[in-house]
LUMLUMDREN-2810 file (N, C-alpha, C; in Angstrom, 1 decimal):
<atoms>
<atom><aa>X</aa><ch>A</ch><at>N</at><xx>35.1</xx><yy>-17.9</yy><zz>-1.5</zz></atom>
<atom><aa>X</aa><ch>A</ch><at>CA</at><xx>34.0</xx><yy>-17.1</yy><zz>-1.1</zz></atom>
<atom><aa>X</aa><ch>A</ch><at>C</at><xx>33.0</xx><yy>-18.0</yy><zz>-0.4</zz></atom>
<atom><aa>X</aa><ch>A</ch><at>N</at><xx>32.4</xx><yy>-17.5</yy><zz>0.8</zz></atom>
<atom><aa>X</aa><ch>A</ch><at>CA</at><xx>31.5</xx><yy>-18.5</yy><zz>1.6</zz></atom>
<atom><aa>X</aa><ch>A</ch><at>C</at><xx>30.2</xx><yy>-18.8</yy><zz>0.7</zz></atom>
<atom><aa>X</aa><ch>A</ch><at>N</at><xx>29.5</xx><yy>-19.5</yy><zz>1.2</zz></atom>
<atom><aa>X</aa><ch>A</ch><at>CA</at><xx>27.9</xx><yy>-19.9</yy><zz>-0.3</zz></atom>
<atom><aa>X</aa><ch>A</ch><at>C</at><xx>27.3</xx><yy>-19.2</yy><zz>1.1</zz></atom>
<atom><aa>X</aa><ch>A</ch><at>N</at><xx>26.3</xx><yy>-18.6</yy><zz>0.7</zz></atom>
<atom><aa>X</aa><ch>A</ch><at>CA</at><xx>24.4</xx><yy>-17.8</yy><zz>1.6</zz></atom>
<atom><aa>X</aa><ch>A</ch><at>C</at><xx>24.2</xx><yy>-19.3</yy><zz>1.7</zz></atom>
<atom><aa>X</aa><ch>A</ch><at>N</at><xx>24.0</xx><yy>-19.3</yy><zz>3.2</zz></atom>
<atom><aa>X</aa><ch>A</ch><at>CA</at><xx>22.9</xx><yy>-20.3</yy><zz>3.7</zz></atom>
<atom><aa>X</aa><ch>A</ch><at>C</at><xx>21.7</xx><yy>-20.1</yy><zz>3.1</zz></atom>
<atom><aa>X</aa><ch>A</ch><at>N</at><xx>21.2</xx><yy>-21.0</yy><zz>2.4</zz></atom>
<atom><aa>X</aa><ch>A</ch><at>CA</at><xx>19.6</xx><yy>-20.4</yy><zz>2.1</zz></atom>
<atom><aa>X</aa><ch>A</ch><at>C</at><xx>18.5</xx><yy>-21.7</yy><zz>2.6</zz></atom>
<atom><aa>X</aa><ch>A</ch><at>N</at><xx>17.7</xx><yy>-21.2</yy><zz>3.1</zz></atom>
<atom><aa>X</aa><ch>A</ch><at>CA</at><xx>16.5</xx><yy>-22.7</yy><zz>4.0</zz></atom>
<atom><aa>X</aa><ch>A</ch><at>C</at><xx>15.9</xx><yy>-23.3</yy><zz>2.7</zz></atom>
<atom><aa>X</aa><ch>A</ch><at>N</at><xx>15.9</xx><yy>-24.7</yy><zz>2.5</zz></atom>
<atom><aa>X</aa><ch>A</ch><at>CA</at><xx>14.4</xx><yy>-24.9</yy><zz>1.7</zz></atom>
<atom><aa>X</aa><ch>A</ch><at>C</at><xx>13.9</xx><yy>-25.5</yy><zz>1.9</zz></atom>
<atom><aa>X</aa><ch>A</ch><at>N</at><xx>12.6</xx><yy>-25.0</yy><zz>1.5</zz></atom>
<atom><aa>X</aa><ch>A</ch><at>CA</at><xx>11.6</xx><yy>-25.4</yy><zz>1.8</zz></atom>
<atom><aa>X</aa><ch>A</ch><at>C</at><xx>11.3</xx><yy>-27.0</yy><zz>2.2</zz></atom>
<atom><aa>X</aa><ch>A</ch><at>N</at><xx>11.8</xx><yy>-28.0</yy><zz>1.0</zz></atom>
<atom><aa>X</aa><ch>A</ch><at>CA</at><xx>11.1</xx><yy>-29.5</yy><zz>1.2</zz></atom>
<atom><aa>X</aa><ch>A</ch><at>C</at><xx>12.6</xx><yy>-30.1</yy><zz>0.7</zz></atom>
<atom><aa>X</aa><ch>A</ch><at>N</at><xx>12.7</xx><yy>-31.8</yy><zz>1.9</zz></atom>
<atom><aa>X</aa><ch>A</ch><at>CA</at><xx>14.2</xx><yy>-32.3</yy><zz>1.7</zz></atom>
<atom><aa>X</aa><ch>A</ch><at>C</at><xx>13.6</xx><yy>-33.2</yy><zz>0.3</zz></atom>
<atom><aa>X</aa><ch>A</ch><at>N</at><xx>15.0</xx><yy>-32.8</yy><zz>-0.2</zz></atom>
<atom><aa>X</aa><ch>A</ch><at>CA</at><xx>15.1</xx><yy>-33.7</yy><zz>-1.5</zz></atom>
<atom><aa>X</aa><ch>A</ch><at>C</at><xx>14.7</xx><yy>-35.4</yy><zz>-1.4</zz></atom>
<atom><aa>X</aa><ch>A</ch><at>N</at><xx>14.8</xx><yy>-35.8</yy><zz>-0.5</zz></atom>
<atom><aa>X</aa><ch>A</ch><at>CA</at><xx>14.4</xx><yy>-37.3</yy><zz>0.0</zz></atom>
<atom><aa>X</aa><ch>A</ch><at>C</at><xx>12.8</xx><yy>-37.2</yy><zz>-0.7</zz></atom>
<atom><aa>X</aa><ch>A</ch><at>N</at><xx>12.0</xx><yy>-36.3</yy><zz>0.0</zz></atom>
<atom><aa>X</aa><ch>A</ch><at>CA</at><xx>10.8</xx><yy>-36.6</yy><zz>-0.3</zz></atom>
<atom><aa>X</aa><ch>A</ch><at>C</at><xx>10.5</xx><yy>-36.2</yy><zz>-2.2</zz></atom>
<atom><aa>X</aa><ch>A</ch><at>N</at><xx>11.3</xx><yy>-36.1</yy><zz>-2.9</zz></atom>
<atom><aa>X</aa><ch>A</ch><at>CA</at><xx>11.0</xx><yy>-36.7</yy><zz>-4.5</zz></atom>
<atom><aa>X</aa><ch>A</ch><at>C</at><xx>10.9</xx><yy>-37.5</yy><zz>-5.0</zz></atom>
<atom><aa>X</aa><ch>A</ch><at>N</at><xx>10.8</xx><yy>-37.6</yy><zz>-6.3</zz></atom>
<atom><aa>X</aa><ch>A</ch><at>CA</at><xx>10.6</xx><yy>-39.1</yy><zz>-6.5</zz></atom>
<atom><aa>X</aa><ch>A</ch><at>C</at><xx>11.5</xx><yy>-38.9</yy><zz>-8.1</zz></atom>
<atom><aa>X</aa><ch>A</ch><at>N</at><xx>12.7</xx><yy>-40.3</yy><zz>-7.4</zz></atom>
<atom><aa>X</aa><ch>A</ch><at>CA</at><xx>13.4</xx><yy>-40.3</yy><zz>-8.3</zz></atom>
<atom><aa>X</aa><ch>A</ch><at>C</at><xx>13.9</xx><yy>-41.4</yy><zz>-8.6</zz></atom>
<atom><aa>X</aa><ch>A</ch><at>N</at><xx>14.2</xx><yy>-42.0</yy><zz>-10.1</zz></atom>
<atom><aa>X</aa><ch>A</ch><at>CA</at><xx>14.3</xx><yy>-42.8</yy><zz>-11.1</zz></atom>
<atom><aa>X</aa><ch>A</ch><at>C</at><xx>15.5</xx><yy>-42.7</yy><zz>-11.6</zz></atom>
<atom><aa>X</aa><ch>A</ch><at>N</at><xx>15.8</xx><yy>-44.2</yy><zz>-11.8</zz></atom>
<atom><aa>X</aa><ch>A</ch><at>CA</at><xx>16.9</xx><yy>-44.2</yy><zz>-13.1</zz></atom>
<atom><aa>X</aa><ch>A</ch><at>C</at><xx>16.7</xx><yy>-45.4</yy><zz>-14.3</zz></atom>
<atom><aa>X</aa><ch>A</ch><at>N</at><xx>17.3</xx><yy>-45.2</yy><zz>-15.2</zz></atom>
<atom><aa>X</aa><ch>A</ch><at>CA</at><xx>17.0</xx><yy>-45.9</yy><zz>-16.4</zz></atom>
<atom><aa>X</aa><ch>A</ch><at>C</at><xx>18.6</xx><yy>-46.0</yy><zz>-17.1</zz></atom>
<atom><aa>X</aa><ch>A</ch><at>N</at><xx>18.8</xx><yy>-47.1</yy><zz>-18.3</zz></atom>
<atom><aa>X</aa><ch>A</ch><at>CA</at><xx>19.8</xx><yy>-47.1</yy><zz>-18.5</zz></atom>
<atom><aa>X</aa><ch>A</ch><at>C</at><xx>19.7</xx><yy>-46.4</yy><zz>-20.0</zz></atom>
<atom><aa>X</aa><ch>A</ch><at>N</at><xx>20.8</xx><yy>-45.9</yy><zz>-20.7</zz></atom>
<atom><aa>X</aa><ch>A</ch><at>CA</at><xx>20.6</xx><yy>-45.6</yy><zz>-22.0</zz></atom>
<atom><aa>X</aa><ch>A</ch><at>C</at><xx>21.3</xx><yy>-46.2</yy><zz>-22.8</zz></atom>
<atom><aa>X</aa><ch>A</ch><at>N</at><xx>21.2</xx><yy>-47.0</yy><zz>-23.5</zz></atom>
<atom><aa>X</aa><ch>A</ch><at>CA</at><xx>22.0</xx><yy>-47.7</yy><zz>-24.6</zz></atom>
<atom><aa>X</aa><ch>A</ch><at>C</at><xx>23.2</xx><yy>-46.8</yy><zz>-25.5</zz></atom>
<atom><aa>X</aa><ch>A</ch><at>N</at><xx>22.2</xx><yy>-45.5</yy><zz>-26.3</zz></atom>
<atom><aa>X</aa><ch>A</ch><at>CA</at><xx>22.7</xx><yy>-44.6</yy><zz>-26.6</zz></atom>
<atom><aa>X</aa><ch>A</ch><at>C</at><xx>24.3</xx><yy>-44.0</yy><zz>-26.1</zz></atom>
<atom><aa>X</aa><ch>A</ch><at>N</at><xx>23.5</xx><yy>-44.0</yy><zz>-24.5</zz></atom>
<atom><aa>X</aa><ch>A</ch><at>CA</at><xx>24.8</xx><yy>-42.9</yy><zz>-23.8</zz></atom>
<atom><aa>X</aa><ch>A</ch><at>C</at><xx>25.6</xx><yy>-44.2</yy><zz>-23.3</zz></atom>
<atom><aa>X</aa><ch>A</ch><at>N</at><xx>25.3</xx><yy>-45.0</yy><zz>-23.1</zz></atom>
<atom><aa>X</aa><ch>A</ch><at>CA</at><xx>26.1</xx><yy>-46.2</yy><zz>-22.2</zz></atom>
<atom><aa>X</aa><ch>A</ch><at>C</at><xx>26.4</xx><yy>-45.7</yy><zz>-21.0</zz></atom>
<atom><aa>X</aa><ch>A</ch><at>N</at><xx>25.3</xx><yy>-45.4</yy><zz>-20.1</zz></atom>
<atom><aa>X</aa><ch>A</ch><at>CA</at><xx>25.3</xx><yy>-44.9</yy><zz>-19.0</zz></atom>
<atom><aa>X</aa><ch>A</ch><at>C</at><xx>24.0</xx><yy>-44.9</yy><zz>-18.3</zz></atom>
<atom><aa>X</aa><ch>A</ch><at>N</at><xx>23.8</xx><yy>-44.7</yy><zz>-17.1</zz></atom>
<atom><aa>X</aa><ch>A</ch><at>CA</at><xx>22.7</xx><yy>-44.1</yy><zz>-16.7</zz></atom>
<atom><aa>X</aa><ch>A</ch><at>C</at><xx>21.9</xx><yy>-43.4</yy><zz>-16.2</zz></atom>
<atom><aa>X</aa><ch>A</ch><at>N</at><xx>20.8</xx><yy>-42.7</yy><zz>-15.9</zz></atom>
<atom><aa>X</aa><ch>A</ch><at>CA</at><xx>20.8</xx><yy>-41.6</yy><zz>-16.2</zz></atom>
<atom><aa>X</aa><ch>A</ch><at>C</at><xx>19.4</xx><yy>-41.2</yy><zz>-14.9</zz></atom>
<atom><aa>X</aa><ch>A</ch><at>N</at><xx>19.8</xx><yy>-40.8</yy><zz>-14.1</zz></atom>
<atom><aa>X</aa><ch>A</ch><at>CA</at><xx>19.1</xx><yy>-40.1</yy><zz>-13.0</zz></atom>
<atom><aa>X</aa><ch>A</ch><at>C</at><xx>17.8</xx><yy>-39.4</yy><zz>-13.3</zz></atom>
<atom><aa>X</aa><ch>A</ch><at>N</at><xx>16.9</xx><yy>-39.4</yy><zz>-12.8</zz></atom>
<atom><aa>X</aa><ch>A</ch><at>CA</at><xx>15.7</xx><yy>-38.6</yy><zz>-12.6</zz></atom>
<atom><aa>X</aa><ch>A</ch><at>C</at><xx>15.0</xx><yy>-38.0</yy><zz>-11.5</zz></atom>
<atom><aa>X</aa><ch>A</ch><at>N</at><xx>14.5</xx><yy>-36.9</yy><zz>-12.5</zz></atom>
<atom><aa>X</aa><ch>A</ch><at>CA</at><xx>13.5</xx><yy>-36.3</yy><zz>-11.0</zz></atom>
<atom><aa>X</aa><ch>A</ch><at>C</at><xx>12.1</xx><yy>-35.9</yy><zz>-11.5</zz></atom>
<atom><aa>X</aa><ch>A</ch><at>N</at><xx>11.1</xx><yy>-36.6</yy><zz>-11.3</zz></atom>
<atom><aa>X</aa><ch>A</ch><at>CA</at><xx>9.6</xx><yy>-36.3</yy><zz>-11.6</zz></atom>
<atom><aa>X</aa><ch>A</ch><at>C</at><xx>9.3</xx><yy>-35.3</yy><zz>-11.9</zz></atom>
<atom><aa>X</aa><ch>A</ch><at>N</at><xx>9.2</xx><yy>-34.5</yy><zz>-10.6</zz></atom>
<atom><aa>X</aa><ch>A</ch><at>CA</at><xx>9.1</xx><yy>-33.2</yy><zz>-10.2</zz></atom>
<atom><aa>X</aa><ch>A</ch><at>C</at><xx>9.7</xx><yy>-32.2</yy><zz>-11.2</zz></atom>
<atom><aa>X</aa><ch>A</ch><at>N</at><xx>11.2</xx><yy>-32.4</yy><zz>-11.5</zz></atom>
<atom><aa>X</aa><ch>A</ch><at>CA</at><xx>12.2</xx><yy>-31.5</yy><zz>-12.0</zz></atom>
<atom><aa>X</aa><ch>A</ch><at>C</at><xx>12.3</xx><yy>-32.1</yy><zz>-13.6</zz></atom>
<atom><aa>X</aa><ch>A</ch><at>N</at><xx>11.6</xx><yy>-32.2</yy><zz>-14.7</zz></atom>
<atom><aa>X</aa><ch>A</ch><at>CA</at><xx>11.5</xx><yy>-33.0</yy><zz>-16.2</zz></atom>
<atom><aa>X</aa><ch>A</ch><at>C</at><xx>13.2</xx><yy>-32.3</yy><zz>-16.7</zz></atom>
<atom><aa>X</aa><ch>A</ch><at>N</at><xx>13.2</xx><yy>-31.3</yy><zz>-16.5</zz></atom>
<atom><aa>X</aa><ch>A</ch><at>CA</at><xx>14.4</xx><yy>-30.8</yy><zz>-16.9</zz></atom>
<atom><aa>X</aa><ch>A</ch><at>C</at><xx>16.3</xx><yy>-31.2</yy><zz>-16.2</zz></atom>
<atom><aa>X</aa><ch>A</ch><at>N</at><xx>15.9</xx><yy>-31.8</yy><zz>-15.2</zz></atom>
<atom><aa>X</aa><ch>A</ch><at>CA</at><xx>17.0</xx><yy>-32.6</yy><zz>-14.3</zz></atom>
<atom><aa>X</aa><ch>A</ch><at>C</at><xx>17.1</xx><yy>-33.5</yy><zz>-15.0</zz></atom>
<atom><aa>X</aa><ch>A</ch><at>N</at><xx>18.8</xx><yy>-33.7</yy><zz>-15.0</zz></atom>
<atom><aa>X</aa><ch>A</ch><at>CA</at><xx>19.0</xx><yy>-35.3</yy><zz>-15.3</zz></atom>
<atom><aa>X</aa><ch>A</ch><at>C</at><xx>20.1</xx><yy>-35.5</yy><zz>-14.7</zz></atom>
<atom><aa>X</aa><ch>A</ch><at>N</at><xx>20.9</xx><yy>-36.8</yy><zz>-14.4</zz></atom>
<atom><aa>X</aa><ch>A</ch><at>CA</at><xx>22.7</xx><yy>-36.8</yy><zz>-13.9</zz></atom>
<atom><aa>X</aa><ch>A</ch><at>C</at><xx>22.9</xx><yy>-38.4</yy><zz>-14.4</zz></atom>
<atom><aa>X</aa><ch>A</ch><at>N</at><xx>24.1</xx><yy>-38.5</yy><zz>-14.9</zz></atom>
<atom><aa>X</aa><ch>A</ch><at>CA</at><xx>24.5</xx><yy>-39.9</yy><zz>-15.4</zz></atom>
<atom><aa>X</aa><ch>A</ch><at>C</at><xx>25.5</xx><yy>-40.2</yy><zz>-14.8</zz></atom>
<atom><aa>X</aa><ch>A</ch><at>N</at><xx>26.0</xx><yy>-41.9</yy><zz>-14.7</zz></atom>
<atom><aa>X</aa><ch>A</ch><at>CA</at><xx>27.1</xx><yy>-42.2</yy><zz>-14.0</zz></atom>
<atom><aa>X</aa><ch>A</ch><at>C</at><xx>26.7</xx><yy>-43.9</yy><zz>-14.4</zz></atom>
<atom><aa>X</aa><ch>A</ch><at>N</at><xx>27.8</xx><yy>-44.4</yy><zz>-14.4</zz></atom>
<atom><aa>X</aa><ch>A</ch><at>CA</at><xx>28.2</xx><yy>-45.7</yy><zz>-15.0</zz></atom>
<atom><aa>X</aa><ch>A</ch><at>C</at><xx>27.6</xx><yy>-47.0</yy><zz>-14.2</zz></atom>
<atom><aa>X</aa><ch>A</ch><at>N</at><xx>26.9</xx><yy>-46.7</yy><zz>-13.3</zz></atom>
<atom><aa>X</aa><ch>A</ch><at>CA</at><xx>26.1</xx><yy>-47.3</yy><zz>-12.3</zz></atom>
<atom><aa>X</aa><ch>A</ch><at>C</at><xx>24.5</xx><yy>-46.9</yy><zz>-12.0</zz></atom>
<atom><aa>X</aa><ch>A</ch><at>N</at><xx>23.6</xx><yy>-47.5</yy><zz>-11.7</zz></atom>
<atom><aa>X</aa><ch>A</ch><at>CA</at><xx>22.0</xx><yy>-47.6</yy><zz>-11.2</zz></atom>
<atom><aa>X</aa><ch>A</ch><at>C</at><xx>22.1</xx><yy>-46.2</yy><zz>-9.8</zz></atom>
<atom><aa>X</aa><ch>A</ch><at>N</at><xx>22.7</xx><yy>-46.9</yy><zz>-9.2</zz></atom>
<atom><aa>X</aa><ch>A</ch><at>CA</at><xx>23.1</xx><yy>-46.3</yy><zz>-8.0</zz></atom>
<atom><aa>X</aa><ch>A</ch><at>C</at><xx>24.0</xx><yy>-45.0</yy><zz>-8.0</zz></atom>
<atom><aa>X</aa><ch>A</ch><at>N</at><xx>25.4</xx><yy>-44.8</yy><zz>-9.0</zz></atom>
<atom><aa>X</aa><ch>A</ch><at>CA</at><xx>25.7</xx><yy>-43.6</yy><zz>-8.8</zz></atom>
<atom><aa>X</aa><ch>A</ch><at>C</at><xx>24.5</xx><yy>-42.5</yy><zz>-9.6</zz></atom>
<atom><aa>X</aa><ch>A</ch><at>N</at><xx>23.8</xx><yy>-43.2</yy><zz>-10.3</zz></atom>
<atom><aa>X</aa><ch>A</ch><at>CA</at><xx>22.7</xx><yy>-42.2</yy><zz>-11.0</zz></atom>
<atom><aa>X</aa><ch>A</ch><at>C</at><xx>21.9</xx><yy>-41.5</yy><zz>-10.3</zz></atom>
<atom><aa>X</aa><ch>A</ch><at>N</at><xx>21.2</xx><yy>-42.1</yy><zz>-9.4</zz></atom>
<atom><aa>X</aa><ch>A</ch><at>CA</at><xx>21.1</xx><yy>-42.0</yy><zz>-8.1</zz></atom>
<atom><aa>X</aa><ch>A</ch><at>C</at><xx>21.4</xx><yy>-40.8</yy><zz>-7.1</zz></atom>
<atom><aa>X</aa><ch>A</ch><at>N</at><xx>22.6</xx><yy>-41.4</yy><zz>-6.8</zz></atom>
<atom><aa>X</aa><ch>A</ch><at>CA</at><xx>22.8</xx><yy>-40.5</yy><zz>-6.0</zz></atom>
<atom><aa>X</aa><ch>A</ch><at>C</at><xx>23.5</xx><yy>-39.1</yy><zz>-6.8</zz></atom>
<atom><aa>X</aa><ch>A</ch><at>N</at><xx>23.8</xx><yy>-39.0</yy><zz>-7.7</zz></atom>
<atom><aa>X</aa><ch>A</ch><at>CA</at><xx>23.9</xx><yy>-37.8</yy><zz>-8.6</zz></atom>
<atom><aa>X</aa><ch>A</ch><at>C</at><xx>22.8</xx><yy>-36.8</yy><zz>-8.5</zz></atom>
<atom><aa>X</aa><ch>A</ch><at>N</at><xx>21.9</xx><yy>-37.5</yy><zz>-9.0</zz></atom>
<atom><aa>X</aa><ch>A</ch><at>CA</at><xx>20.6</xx><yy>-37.0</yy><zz>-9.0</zz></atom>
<atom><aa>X</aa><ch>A</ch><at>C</at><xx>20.2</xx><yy>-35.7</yy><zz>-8.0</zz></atom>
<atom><aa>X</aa><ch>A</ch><at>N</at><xx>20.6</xx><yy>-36.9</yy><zz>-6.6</zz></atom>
<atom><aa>X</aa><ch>A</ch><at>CA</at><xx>20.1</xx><yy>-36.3</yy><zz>-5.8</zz></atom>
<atom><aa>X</aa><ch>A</ch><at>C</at><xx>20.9</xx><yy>-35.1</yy><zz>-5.2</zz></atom>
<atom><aa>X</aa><ch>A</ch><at>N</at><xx>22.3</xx><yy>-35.1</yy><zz>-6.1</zz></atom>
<atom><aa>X</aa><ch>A</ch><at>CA</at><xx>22.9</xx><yy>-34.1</yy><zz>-5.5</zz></atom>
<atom><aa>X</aa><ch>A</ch><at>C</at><xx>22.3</xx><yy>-32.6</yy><zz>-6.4</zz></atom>
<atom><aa>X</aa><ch>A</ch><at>N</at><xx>22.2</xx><yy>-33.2</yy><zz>-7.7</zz></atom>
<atom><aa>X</aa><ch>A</ch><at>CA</at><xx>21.9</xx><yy>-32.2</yy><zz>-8.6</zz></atom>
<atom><aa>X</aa><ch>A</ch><at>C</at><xx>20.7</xx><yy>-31.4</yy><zz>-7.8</zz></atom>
<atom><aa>X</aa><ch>A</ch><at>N</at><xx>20.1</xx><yy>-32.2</yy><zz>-7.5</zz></atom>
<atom><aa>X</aa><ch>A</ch><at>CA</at><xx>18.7</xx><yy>-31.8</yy><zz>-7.1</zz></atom>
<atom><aa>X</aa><ch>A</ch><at>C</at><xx>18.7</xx><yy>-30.9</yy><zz>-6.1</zz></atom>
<atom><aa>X</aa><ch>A</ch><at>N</at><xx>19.6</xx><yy>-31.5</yy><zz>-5.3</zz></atom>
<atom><aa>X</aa><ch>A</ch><at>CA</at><xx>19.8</xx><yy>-30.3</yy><zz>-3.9</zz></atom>
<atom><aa>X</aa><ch>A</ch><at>C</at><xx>20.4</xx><yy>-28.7</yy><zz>-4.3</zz></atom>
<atom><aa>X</aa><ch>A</ch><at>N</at><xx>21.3</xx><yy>-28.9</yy><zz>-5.5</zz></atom>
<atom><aa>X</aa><ch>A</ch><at>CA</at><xx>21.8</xx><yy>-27.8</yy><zz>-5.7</zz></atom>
<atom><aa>X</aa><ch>A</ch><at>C</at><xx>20.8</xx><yy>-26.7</yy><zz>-6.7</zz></atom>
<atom><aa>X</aa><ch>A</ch><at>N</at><xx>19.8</xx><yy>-27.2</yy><zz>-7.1</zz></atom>
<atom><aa>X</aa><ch>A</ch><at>CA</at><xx>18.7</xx><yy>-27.1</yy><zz>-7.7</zz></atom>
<atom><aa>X</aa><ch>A</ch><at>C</at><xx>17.7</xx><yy>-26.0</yy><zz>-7.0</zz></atom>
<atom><aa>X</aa><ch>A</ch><at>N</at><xx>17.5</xx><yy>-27.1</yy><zz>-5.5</zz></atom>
<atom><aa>X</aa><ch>A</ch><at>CA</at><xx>16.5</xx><yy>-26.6</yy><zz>-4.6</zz></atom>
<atom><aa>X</aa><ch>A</ch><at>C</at><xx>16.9</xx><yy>-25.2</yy><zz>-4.2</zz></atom>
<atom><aa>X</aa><ch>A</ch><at>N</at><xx>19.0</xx><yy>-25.2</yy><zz>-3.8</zz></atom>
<atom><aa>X</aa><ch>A</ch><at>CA</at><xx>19.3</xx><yy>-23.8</yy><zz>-3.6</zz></atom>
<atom><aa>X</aa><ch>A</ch><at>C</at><xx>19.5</xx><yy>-22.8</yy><zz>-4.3</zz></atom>
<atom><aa>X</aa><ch>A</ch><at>N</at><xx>19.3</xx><yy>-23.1</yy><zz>-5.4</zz></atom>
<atom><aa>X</aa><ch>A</ch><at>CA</at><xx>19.1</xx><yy>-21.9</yy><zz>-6.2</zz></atom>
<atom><aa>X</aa><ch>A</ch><at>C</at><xx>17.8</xx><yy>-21.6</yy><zz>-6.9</zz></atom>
<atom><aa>X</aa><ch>A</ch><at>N</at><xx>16.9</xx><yy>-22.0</yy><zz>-6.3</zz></atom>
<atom><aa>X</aa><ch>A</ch><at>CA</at><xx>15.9</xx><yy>-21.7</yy><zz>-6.3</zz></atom>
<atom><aa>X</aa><ch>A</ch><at>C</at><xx>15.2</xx><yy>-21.2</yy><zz>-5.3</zz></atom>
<atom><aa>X</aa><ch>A</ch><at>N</at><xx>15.1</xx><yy>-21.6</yy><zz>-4.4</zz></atom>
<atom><aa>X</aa><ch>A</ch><at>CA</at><xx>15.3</xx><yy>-20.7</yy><zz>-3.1</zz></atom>
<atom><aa>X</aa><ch>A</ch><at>C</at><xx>16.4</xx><yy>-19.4</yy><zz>-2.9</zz></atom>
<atom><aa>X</aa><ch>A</ch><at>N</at><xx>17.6</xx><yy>-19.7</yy><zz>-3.3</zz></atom>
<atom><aa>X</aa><ch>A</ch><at>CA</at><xx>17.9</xx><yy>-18.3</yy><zz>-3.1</zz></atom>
<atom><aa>X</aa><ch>A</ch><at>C</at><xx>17.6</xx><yy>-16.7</yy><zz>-4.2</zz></atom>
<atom><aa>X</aa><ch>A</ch><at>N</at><xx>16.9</xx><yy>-17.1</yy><zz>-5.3</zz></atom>
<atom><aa>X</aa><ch>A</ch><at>CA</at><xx>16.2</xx><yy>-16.4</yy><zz>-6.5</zz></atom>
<atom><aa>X</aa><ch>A</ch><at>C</at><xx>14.7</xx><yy>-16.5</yy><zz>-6.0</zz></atom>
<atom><aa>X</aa><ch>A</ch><at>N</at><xx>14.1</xx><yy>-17.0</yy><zz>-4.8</zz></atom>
<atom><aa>X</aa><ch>A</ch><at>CA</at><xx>13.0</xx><yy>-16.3</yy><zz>-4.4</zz></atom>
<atom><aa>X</aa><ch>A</ch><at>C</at><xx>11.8</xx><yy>-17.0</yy><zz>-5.7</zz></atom>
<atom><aa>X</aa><ch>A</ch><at>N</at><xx>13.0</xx><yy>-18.1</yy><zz>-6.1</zz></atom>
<atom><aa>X</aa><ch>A</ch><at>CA</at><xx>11.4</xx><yy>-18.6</yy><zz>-7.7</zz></atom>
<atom><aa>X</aa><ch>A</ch><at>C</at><xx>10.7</xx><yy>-20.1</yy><zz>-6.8</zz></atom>
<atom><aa>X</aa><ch>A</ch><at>N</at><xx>9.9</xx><yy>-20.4</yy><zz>-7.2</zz></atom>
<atom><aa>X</aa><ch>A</ch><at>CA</at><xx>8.6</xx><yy>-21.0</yy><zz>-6.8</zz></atom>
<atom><aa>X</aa><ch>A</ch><at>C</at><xx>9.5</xx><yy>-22.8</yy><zz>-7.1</zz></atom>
<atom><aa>X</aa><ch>A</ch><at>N</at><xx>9.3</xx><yy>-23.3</yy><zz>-5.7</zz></atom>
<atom><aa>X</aa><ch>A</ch><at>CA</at><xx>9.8</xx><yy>-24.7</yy><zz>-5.8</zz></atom>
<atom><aa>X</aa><ch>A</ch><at>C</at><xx>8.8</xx><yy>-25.6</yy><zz>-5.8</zz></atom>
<atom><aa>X</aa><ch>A</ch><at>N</at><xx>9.1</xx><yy>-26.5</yy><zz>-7.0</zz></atom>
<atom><aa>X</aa><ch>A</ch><at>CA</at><xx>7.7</xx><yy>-27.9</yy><zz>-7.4</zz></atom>
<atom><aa>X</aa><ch>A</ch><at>C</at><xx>7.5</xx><yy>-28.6</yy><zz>-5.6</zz></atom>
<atom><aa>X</aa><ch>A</ch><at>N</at><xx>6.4</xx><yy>-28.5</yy><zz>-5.1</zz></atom>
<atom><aa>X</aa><ch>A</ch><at>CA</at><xx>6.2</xx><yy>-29.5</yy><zz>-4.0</zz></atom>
<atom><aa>X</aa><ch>A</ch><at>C</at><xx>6.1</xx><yy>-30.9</yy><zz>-4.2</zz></atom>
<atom><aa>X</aa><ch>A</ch><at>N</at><xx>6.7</xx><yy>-32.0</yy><zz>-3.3</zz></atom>
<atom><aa>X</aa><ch>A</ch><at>CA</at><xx>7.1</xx><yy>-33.2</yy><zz>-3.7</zz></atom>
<atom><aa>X</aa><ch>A</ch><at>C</at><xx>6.1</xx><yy>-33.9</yy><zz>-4.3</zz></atom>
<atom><aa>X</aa><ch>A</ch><at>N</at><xx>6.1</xx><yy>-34.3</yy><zz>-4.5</zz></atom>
<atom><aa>X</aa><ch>A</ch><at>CA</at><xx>4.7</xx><yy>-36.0</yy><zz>-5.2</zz></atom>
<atom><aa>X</aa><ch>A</ch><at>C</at><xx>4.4</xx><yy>-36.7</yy><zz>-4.3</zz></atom>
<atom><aa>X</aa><ch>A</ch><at>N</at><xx>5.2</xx><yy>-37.3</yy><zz>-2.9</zz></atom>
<atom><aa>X</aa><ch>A</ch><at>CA</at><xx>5.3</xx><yy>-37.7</yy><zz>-2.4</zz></atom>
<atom><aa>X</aa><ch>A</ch><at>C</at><xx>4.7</xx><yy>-37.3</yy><zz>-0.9</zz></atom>
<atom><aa>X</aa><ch>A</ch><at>N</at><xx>4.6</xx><yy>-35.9</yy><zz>-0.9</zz></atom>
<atom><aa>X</aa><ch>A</ch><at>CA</at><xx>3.7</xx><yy>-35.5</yy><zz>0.3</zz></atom>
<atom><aa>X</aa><ch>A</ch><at>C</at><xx>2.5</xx><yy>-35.9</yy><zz>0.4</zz></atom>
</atoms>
């Protein structure tokens, strides 16, 4: 089944995102300011990272396509 194009509003570039390592998980572990409820882990600084940022995108379209209210960057 095709996905709805849906527009959003602001590219995920302009967030502001972090990683940190966890002892606990032996991994690490992606962030998004903006989003306290996002997280993505991966065995690397960098795949945290870019996890993140995928999570994030997939985030943005479903929230845009539910018409719910998207956090504006930190960064603007």
């Amino acid at each position: 089944m095709a996905r709805k194009k849906v527009s959003i509003p602001f590219n995920a570039e302009e967030y502001l995102f972090r990683a940190r390592y966890s002892p606990e998980d032996r991994a690490f572990i992606g962030l998004v300011d903006e989003f306290p409820g996002l997280s993505a882990f991966a065995d690397t600084l960098e795949g945290a990272i870019k996890e993140i940022k995928t999570v994030l995108v997939e985030g943005l379209r479903l929230l845009a396509a539910r018409g719910e209210q998207i956090p504006e960057p930190l960064r603007r």
